[in-house]
C-alpha positions as CSV (number, residue, x, y, z in Angstrom):
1,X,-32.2,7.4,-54.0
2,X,-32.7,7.1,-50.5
3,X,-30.4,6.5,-47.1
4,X,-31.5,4.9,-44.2
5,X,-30.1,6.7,-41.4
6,X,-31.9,4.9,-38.7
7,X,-30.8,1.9,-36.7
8,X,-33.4,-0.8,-35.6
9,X,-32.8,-2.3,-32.1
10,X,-31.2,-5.2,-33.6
11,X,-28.6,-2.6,-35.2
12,X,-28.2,-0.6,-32.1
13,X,-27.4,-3.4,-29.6
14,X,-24.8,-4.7,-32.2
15,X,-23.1,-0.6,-31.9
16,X,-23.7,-1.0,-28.2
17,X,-21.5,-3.9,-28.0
18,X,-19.0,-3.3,-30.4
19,X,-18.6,0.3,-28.6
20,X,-17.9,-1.4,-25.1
21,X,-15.9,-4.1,-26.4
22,X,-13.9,-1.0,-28.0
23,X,-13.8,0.4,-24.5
24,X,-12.9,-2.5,-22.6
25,X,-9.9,-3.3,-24.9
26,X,-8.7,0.2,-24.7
27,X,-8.7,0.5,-21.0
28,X,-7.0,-3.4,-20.9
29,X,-4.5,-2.2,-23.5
30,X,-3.8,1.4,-22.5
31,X,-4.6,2.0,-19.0
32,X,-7.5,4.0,-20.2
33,X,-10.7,4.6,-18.2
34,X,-14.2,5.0,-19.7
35,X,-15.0,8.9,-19.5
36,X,-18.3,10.7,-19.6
37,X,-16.5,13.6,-20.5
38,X,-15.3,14.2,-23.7
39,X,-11.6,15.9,-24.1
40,X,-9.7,17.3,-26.9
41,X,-8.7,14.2,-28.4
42,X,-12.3,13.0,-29.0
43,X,-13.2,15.9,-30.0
44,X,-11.1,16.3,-32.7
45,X,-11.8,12.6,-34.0
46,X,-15.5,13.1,-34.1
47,X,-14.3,16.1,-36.4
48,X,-12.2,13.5,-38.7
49,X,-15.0,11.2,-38.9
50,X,-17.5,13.8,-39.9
51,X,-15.6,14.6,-42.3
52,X,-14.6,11.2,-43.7
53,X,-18.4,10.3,-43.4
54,X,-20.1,13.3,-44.8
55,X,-22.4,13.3,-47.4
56,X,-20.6,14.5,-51.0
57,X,-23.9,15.9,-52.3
58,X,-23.9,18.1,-49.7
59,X,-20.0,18.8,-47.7
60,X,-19.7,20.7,-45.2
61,X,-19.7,24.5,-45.4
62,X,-16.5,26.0,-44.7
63,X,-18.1,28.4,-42.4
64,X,-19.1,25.2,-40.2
65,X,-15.6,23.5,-40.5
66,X,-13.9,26.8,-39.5
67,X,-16.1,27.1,-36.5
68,X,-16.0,23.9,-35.4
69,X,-11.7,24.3,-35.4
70,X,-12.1,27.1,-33.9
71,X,-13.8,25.4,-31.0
72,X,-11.3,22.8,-30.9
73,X,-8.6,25.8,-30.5
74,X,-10.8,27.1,-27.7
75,X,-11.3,23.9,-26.1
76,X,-7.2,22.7,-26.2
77,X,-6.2,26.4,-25.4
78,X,-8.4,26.1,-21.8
79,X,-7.3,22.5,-21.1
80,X,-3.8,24.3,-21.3
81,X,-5.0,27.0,-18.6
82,X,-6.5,24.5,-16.5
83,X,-2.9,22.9,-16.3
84,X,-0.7,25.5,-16.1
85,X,-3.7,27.3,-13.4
86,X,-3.1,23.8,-11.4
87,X,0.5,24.1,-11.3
88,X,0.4,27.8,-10.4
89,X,-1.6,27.0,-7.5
90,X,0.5,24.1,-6.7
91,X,3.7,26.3,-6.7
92,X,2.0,29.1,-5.0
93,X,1.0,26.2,-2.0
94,X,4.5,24.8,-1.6
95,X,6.2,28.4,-1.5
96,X,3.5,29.5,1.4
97,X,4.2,26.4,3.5
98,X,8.3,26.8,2.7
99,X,7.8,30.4,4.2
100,X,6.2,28.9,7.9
101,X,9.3,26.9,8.6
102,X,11.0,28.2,11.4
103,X,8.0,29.9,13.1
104,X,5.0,29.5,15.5
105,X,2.7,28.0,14.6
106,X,-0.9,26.8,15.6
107,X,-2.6,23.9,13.6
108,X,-6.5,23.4,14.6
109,X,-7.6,19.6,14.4
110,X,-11.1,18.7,15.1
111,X,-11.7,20.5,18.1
112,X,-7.9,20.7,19.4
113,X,-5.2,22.8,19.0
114,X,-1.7,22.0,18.8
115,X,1.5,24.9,18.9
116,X,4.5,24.3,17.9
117,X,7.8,26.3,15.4
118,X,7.7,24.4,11.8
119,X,10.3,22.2,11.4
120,X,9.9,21.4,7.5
121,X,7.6,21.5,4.8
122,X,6.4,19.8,1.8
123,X,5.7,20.3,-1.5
124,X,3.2,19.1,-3.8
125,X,-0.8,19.2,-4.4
126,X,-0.9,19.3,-0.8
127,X,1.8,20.6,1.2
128,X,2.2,19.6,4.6
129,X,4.1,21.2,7.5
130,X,6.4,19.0,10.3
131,X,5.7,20.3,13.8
132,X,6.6,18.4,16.7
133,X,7.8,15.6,14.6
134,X,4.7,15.3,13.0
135,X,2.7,16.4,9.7
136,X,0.2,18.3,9.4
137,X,-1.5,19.5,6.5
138,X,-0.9,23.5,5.5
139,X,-4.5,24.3,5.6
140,X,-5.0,23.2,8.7
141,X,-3.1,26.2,10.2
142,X,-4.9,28.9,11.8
143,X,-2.1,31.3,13.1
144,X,1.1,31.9,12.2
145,X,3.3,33.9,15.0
146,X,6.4,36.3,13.9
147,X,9.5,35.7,15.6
């Protein structure tokens, strides 16, 4: 007995379609975007459906299966770094613009430079510093005098 694996033009328009029918309802339903990328979630259900779809003549190794859950581990345990690296950094931005308030500064803005003390700060992805009544982002700041 023989299987057919491969899918006439007919065939693959038909999967074309039904895949961005899939991915139109999915971003209309669930405020999901269309990704080139995959993530952890569809890597793990290509996993699922290689398994549900795999030939029982011939399974899977367990050598394969363990490998490929150990790249899922891998893959979920550096998504985790990324976030908690992002947040790190994040802190790390909002503590060095909280430590500029109250002192001189100079902030350099395409081709002029404006001196004033820090009034307030802000936190976030990127904090900004008041000066002058105004905000200025952190990493615009060139010097920052002692008092």
């Amino acid at each position: 007995m023989t299987i057919n694996t491969t899918l006439s033009a007919q065939e693959q328009t038909i999967v074309q379609n039904a895949v961005n029918l899939q991915n139109a309802k999915n971003t209309a339903e669930n405020g999901r975007t269309a990704s080139s990328e995959l993530g952890k979630d569809d890597f793990l259900k290509l996993l699922i459906t290689q398994l549900q779809n795999q030939d029982p003549t011939s399974p899977m190794e367990n050598t394969e299966f363990i490998a490929q859950m150990a790249q899922f581990s891998s893959l979920e345990q550096m998504t985790n770094m990324s976030t908690s690296f992002t947040q790190l950094a994040n802190t790390l931005s909002a503590s060095e613009a909280s430590t500029t308030v109250g002192k001189r500064v100079e902030v350099q803005l395409e081709g002029a430079t404006i001196s004033g003390v820090v009034e307030a700060a802000t936190r976030g992805q990127s904090p900004m510093v008041q000066i002058n009544g105004n905000f200025y982002d952190l990493e615009k700041i060139s010097k920052i005098y002692a008092n």
